[in-house]
C-alpha positions, 0 to 999 in steps of 0.5 A: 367631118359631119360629126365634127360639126356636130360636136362642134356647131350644133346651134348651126345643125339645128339652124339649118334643119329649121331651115330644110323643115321650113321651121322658126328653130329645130331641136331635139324635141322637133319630130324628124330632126335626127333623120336631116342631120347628115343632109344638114351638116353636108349642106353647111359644108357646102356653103363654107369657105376653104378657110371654114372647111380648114377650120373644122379640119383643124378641129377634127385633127384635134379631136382624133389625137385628144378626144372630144371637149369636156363639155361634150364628153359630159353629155 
């Protein structure tokens, strides 16, 4: 489910490795962001709801039957 988030809420992956770093903002120029990925992704799914934790179920099902979005495709 760490890679649905991903794909899905980056804005909130980059928040919370921001967060980890001790940084205002992250992003893919911040040196070491790839390496708290994961940590961060799993923190976020720590904190949801089982609603939340639905949700992205919901996505990921989605995803396995239709691929993932256009827009992430066109990355």
């Amino acid at each position: 489910m760490t890679d649905i988030l991903w794909w899905t809420s980056q804005d909130k992956v980059f928040e919370e490795i921001a967060s980890i770093m001790g940084l205002d903002r992250a992003d893919t120029h911040t040196i070491g962001w790839f390496t708290l990925r994961t940590k961060a992704s799993k923190n976020i799914i720590l904190a949801m709801t089982e609603d939340e934790k639905k949700v992205l179920e919901d996505q990921s099902d989605l995803m396995e039957k239709e691929g993932l979005p256009q827009d992430v495709q066109r990355r």
